[in-house]
Every structure is written in C-alpha cells, then in structure tokens.
N, C-alpha and C positions, 0 to 999 in steps of 0.2 A: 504493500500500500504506500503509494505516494507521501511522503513527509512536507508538507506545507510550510512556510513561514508564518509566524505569528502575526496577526494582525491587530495593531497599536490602538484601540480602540479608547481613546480619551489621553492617551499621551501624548505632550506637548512638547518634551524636549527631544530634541533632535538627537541628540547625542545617545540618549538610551535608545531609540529606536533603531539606529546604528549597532550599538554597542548588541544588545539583545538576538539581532539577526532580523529582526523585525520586516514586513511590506514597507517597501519608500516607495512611493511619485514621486519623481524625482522632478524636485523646484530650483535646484538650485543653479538654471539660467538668469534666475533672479539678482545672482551675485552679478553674474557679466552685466546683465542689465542695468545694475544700479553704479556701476563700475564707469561703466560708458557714457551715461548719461550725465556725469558731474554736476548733480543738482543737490544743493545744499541741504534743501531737506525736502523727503518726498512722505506726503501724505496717502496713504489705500484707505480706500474708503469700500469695505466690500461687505457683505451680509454676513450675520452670525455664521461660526460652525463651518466658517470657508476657510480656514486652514492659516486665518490671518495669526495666532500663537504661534503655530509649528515653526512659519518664516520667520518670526522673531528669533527664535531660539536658533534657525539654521543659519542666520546673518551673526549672529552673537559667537555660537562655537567657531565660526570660519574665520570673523575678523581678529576675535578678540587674543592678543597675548597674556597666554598664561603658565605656568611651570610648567604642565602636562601639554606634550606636543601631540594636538587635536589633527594634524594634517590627513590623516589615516582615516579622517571619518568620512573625508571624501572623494578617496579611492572608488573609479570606477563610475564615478558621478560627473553629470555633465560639464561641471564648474575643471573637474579634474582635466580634464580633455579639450578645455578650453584655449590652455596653453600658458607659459611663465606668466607675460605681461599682466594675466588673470591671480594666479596662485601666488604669484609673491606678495601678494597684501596678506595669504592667510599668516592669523595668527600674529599681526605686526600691531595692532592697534590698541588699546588700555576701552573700554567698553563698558557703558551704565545702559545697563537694560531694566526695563521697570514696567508692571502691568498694572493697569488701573483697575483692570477687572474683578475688583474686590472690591470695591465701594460701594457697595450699596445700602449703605447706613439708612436709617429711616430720617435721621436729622442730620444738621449740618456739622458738628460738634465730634458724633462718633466718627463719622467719614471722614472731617479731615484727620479724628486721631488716626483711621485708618491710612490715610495718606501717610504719616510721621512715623506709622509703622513700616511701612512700605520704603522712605527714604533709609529708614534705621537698619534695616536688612540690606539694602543695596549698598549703605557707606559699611558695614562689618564685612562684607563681602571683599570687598578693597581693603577691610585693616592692615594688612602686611605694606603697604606704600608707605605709613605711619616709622617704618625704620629710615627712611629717605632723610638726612638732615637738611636740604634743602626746602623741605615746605615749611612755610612761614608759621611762627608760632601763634600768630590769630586764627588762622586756616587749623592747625593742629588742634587749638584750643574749641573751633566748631565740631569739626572733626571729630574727637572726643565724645562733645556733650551730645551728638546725635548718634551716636553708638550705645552711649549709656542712655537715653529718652529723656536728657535732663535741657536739652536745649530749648529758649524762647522760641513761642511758636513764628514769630516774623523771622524768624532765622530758614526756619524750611520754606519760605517762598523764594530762597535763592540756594536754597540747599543742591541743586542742580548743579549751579556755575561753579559751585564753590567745591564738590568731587570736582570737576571738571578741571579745574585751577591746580590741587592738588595732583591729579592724575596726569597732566601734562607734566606740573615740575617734578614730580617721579620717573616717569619714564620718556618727556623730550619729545614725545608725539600727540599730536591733536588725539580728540576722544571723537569715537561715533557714539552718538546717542541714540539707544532703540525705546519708544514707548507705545505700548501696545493697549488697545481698548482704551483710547483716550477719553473718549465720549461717555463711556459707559458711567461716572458720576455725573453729568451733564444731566444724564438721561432720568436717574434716579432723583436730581434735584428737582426735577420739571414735573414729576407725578407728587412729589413730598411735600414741592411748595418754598423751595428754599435756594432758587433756580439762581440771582441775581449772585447770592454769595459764593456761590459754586464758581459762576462765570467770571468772578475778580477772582478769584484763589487761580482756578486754571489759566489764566490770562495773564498773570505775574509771575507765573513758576513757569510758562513758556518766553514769555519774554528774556527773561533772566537764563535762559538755558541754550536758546536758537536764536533770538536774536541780538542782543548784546555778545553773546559770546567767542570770544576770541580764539579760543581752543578749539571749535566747534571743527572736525573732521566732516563730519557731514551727519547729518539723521534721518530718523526715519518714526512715523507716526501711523499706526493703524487705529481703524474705527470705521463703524457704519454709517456716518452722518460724517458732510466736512463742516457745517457749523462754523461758516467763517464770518457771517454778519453778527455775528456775537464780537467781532472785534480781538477775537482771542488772541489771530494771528496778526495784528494790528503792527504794519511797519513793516512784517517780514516777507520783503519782496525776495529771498530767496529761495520761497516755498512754492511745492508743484504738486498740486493734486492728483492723485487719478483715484477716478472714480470707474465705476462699469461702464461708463460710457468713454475713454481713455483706449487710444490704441496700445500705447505703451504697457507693456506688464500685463498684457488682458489675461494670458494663460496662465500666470502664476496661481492665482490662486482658485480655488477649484480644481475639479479636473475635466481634460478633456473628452471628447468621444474616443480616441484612439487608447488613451489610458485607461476609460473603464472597459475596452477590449480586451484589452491587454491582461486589465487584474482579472475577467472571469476565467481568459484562457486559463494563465496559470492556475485558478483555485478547479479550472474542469467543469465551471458552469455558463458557457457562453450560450445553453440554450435558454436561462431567463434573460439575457441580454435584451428583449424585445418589452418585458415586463419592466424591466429596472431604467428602460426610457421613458416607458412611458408615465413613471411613478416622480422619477429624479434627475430626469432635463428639463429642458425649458430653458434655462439661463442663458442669455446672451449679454456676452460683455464685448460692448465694440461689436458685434456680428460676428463674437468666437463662442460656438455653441458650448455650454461649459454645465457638468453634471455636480450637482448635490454631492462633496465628499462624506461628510459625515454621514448620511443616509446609503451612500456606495459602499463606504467599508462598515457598516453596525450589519447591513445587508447581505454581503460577502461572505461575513463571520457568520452568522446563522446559515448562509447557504451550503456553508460548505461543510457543515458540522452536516447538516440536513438539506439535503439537496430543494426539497420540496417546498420550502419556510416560505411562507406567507410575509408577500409585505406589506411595512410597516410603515405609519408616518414616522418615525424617526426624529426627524429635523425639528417637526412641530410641537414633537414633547419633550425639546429641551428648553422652553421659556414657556413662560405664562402668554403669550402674544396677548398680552392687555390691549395692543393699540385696534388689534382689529376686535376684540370684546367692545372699547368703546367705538368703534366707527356701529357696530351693529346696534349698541345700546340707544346711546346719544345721537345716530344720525338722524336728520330731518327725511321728509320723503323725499326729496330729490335724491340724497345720496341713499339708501335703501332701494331708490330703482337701479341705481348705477352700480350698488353693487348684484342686484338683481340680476344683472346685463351680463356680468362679468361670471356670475356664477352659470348662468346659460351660456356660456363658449362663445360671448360676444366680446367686441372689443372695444374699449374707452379711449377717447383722445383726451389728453390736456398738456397744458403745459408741462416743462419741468424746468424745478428750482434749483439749480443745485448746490446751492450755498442757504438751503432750506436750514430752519432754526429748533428748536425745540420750542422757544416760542410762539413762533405760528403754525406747529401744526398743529391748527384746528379740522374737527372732524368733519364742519360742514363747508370746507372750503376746499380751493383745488390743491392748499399746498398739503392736502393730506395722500394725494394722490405721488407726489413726488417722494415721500416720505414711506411708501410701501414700496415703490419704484426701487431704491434703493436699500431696501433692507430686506429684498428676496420676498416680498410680496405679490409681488407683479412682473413680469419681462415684457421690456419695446420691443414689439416687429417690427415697426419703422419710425424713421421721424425725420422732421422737416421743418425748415424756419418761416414764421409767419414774425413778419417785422422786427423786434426786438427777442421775441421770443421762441426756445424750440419747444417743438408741440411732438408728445408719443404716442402711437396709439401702443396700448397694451392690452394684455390678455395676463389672465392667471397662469403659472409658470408650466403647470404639472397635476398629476393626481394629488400627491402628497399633499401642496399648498392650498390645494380645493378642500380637501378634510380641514384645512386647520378653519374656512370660513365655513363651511358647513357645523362644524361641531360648535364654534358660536351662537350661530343663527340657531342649533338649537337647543343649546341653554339656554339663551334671549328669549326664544318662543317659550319654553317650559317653565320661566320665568316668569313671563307676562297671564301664563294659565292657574299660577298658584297667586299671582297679586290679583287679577282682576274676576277670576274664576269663571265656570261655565257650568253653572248650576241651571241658568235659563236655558242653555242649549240643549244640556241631557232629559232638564222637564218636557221640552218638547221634543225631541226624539221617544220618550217612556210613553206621552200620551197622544202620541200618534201625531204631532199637532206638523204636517209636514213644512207650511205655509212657514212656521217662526222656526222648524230647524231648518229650513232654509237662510231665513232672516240673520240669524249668526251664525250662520258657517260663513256667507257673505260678509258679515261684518269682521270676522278672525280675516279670510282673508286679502280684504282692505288694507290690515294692518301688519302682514305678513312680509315676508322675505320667500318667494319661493325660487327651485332652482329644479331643474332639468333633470334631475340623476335617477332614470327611469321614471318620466312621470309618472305611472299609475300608483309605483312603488313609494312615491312623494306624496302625494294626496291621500293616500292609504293612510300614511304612517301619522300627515296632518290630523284627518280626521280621528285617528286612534288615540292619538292625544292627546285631543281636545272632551274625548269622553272618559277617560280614564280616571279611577281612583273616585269613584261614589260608592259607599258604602249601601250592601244590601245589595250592589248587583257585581256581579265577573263581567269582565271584557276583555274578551280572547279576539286574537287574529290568526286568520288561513285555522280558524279550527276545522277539524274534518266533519264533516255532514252531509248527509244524502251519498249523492253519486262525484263528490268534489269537495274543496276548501271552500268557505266563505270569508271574504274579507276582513268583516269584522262581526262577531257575534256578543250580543249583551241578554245578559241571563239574571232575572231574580230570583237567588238563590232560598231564598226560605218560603214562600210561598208559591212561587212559581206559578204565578198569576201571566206573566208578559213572557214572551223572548223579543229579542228582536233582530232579524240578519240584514246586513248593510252588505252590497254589491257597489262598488268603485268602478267607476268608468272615466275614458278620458274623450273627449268631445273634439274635433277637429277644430271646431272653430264654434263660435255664438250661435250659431243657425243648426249648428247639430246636437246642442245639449239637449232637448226634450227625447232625440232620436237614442241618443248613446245613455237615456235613463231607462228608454223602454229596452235596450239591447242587455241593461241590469237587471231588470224585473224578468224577463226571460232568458237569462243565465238563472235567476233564483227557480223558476218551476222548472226547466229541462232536466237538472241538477239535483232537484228535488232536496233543497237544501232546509226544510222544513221539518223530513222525517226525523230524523233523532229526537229535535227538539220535541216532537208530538210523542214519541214514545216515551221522555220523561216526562211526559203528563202537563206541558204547558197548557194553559188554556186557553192563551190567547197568543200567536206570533205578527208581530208587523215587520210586513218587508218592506224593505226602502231599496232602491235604484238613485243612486247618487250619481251624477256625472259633473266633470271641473272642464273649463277649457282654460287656454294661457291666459286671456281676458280677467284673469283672478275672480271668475263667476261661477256660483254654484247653484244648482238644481237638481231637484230633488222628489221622487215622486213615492209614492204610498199605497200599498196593497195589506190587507189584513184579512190571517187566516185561522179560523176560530172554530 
C-alpha cells in the first residue's frame, strides 16, 4: 500500500511542514516575486484561510539570519532553482515577524494588552542581540522593560522602530518587517464599538515602523481589507497593494487548477476532481482561476483516508460569517432581493471600492457589496469602467459559499417563526379554512429570502417550517402513505379527530398555479395517500394541493375526506 505524505492541516509554519515531510504547494515564487519587484512595502489583501500565514512564515524562514542554517528547507523548491542572484538573500537579513490574528479582545484595553503581549514575545525572541555593546543604552533600557511587561504603554507605539534600531546596530543590515492579519483588530473594533481607538493605535505603530523608518529592508503586510481611507497608511507613498484584482502575485496565494491536479493525483483520487470544482473554485484573482486551499487539503485528508467522504463546507465553518448573518438580518428589501438574485445563479453588478472601510460597510449600501467581493464572498466574471468608477458583475463563488448564505437565510427565517409565530397559519390549515392559509403562507412569503436549490425541495421545506412544533399534533415529511410519500402530513395525536396531507407543487408561472394545485389534489387520490390515515381511525382528513411559483405566490386549494 502506497505511503502518503502527511497532510498539514492547520499548520502554519513553514519550517515544520518541511521538517515533518509534510504536502507543500509550493509558493515560494513568491520570494523571486517580491525580490524583483523592489517595493518597499507590499500589502495582500486576500480572503480568510488562503494561505496568507503559511507565506509569512515561508518569507521569514528564507530571509531571516539565524544560528540554524535554514537553506535546506528549500531544496528542490522553486525559489531553489531560481538561481544565486535569488538565494543569496537567504538567511542574510535580522526579521520581526508579528500576527495580529489574536486580537480579538471584546474591548479596547484587553486587545491592546494583547498587542504588548505580542510585541513582548517578538522583542525575547531577538534577546540574544542584547550581548551587542553597540546598542544604545536607552534602546537596551526599552528593550529590557518590554521583555519583562514592565514598559509605559506609549513606548509600544514605537516598539517596532525601536527592535528595528536595535537589530540593525546588531547585525549592520536593514530588517524586513513581516505583519500578518493586520486588519483583523480593525475588524473586531468595528462590531465592539471601539473602532476610532483601534484606528490611532494601528496608524502610529505603522507609521513609526514603515514609514519613518530608516532601517526598513522592505515589508510586507497581509489582511483581507486594505482599509486605507482610514489614513492608517497616511504618507506612505512606498506602499503597493495587491489585492485579487492585482496581476502581480495572483497565484500565490491559493491554489491553482493545475495544483489541485496534481494533489488528487498523488493522494489516487483525481476521480472526485469534478466534485471538488464544483464545491471549491470559483475564485478568480486577476482572471487566475484559483481553488479554496483550506477546503482542498481538510478534503484531501478525508478523501484519502476514505475514498468516498462526503463534502464538506469547510471554509464556512471556520468563522462565524457575522457579516452575511447581518446583511440577511438587517437588510432592507432591496438588498434581500439582490441577495435573492445571487442565491438563484444570477449575477449583480456594482461598483467596487477598494480602499472600502470598516466604516462604511453598511448592509444597505453598495459598499457592502465590495466588502464580500473581497473576502471570498462573491467572485467578478467581468468588469469594466463606467467614469470614475469600476463596476463587477458577480456571482456566488461555489457550492460551498452558497451553504454558508443558505444556512443564514435559514436561521433568519426560523428566527422570524419563533419571534413572530404562526399560530394563525396552523389555525387555519386544522380548520380547513383554505382562503387564510393561503393568506399567510402569502404573507411569510413576502417576507422571505427564497432560493432555487430544487424548488419543490425549497417550498417543501418553507412550508414545513412554518407548521412545525404545535403541541397536540406530529408533523412529519415524505411520511409513507397509500401507494407513495406525502409531503407533509399533520396528525392529532390524542384524539384523532383531523389528519391533514399537504401535496407541494411548483407552478410554471402565475397563470398555472390553480393548474399545478389541481395536478396536487390528484397526486393525493391516485396515490391514495389517505388510506393509512383512515385505518388509524381518523375521522376527518383534509387534503390540500398547494402550488408556489417564482412570483413569491401561493395557492392553495381544499378537498375533505370524512
């Protein structure tokens, strides 16, 4: 039996992945890239879970000089084959690498002690420079009190420059600076409430680090937002963004089609290859089709273990996606049709922002649109400039990103049925009364979100949920009866006085509802979907023929069999 490599599923450092024997994609033309390009300091701005850590970590083991000669890690990698002019930086530069991805404090107070934890661990990391007699004894005396946590807290707003000051007069060479998930306190200040303070704290610890900085080798900044009307980057004309719309660096992160070839060959499953597009592409950056890694390799690992494994949304159940809970919650009904559109395989144009804020995204506006755009909500198929501005159309990426808005839309709806309740609705479905359960099934869906994922299978599921959970009756679905399943069947349990069988139809269009309710009342007598019920001694059954078209119209018609 074939012996596989391990697949790194949540590990971040490059070096263990190496070290272990581990699956690499190999990123590291990333190096040549950022090598060639001579830009001071370059911002990625790419979706959660796209592999923006792993590149931190594989630019940190290759630049940085340390005791341990790391050259070995990239044997065989494309960085290696690239040629001297490329490898002679490894390993030559002094390196402050830092993740913010830990801040997620509820207030401002714990986050930034967690910042000052964060600097406290990156300056002990460097304590060995501290033998150098060349660094100044102010610099040694900060130095010091931010290893021990005893240093004023305006001391860590420059706590950056001041390694950096240090780590030059130790080793004589400019520093690269790596900070990874920059955004991510930004983001957490903007749901807390505490956005303004967050925005001067990160706007004074970049300044002092990238742009005043003398020392400055070059740097590098990941995050899923570039959040530069915040002023953060205020002055620093030597900064270059790329976003998913950027030619440069499109393939880094993520992986390609030819790469998720590649890994099924190896693991011996390239016959779900067809399934695993369909679940986990979509992305295009720049017009480089680019698949889901972390849903590629968590998918991988179960597949190979088990050829057969069922998949998964993956991607969607590593965050809380708050932002589209609230577009579902809070949106007005323009944006509840538009997301409507999108859930039916239609496509949206709008603008995009791309120095969009945490400030303005608002739910009922279009910069909420640019703000899914970029954070692997949505992918452009095209785009095109209308005067000052470019305009994308999009589509939802994938199956996967369709579950994460489906599974909102129906917590939102199961929501709205325990606040507002449907105790009118089930009265009149019990007393026959068809005229009012027509009346609000109409009225739910006015207020609804619906979506294409097998119609009947959707109007089904609508209606089942809008009756569920009345004490005194059962409400089964596809229960077996007669000669077939019925859609939905409602039974009262103690006296057994009613049943009642609902048949779901879907109507072509407005002028076929009365047709496609009579095509449900005769599906219920071919079917003979009555007999059971009469053999438990009901006394009375009412059948309903229900039909929906897309028009969000319902009708509903009534036969009773006694």
């Amino acid at each position: 039996m074939k012996e596989f490599k391990p697949i790194p599923i949540g590990v971040e450092d490059f070096k263990e992945i190496i070290d272990k024997g581990s699956y690499y994609v190999d990123k590291t033309d990333m190096i040549q890239e950022l090598l060639d390009s001579n830009v001071k300091v370059n911002l990625f701005t790419r979706p959660r879970r796209f592999g923006k850590t792993l590149n931190i970590s594989m630019l940190q083991r290759f630049f940085e000089k340390t005791d341990e000669d790391n050259a070995y890690l990239f044997n065989g990698l494309n960085i290696s084959q690239a040629g001297e002019k490329y490898m002679q930086h490894q390993g030559q530069y002094p390196v402050i690498s830092l993740s913010l991805k830990s801040m997620k404090q509820p207030d401002y107070s714990k986050l930034f002690g967690t910042f000052k934890d964060i600097m406290k661990r990156e300056f002990w990391r460097h304590r060995n420079i501290l033998s150098s007699d060349d660094i100044i004894p102010e610099d040694r005396e900060i130095f010091t009190k931010i290893t021990h946590g005893t240093a004023e807290d305006d001391t860590y707003i420059t706590a950056i420059r001041t390694l950096s000051d240090c780590l030059y007069t130790a080793y004589q060479k400019k520093v690269i600076i790596l900070i990874d998930e920059y955004d991510v306190p930004l983001e957490v200040s903007h749901f807390r409430g505490f956005y303004d303070e967050m925005i001067d704290l990160i706007r004074s610890v970049f300044e002092s680090a990238l742009k005043t900085n003398p020392y400055l080798e070059f740097g590098v900044l990941t995050g899923c937002l570039r959040v530069s009307k915040e002023s953060i980057f205020t002055g620093l004309n030597n900064l270059k963004v790329n976003t998913i719309n950027t030619l440069d660096f499109r393939d880094c992160f993520g992986f390609t089609e030819d790469e998720v070839k590649e890994m099924t060959e190896y693991y011996e499953i390239s016959d779900r290859f067809p399934e695993m597009k369909e679940w986990y592409d979509g992305y295009l950056f720049r017009q480089k089709e680019i698949y889901n890694p972390w849903s590629i390799i968590n998918f991988v690992s179960d597949a190979k273990s088990d050829h057969d494994s069922l998949l998964q949304p993956y991607w969607s159940n590593t965050s809380s996606n708050d932002i589209i809970h609230e577009l579902v919650v809070d949106g007005n009904e323009e944006t509840h049709n538009q997301i409507e559109a999108l859930m039916n395989g239609e496509s949206l144009t709008k603008p995009i922002y791309e120095d969009i804020t945490y400030r303005n995204i608002n739910i009922n506006t279009d910069y909420i649109w640019s703000f899914l755009l970029f954070t692997g909500y949505l992918k452009p198929i095209s785009m095109h400039l209308e005067g000052d501005l470019i305009y994308a159309k999009m589509v939802i990426p994938n199956r996967e990103v369709g579950t994460v808005y489906k599974r909102m839309i129906m917590q939102w709806f199961d929501e709205k049925i325990r606040t507002n309740g449907t105790d009118d609705l089930f009265k009149a479905v019990v007393n026959g009364d068809a005229e009012s359960f027509e009346n609000e099934v109409n009225k739910w869906l006015v207020s609804s979100i619906s979506y294409q994922d097998n119609y009947e299978s959707f109007y089904h599921g609508f209606l089942a949920g809008l009756l569920l959970g009345k004490r005194g009756y059962r409400v089964e679905s596809n229960r077996e009866n007669g000669k077939g399943r019925t859609d939905i069947t409602i039974c009262e349990f103690q006296r057994r006085t009613v049943a009642i069988v609902i048949e779901v139809k879907i109507a072509k269009d407005f002028g076929d509802l009365d047709a496609a309710c009579d095509r449900a009342m005769k599906q219920i007598a071919d079917k003979n979907y009555v007999a059971n019920l009469k053999q438990q001694y009901y006394k009375k059954v009412l059948k309903y023929g229900v039909a929906f078209c897309s028009e969000k119209v319902c009708r509903v018609k009534l036969a009773i069999e006694e």
